[in-house]
N, C-alpha and C positions, 0 to 999 in steps of 0.2 A: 504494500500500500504506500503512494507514495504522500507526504508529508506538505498539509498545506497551510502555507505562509500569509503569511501577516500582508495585506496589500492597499493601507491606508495611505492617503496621502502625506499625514499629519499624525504620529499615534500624541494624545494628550498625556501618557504617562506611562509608564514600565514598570515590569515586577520581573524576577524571575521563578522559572519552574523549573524545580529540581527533581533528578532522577539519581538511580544508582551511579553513575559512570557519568555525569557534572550537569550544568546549566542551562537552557536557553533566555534570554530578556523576551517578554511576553509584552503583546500589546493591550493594554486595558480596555481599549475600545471596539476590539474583533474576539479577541484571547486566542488570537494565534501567535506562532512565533514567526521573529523576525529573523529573517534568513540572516546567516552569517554572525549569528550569535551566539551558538554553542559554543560553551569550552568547557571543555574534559579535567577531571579532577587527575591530579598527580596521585594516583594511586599506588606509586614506584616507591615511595619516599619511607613506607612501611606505615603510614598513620592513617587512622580514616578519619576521612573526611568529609564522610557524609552527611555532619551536623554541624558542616562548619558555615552555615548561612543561616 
């Protein structure tokens, strides 16, 4: 399935949404994500990090 994005002209505000494995910044006014906003948690470093937002 492919993954659909955020396509406002103008988003009024951001949040993000978290998964296992890191981020995307979400738009308030559709609540989809904005392409090219994921990032991936360093899960390398030996600590989790998945309450660290």
């Amino acid at each position: 399935m492919e993954q659909e994005f955020c396509k406002c002209m103008r988003t009024s505000s951001i949040y993000d949404e978290i998964d296992d494995w890191g981020h995307w910044d979400m738009c308030v006014d559709c609540n989809k994500p904005i392409e090219g906003t994921y990032e991936f948690f360093n899960h390398y470093d030996g600590e989790d990090h998945c309450n660290d937002y």
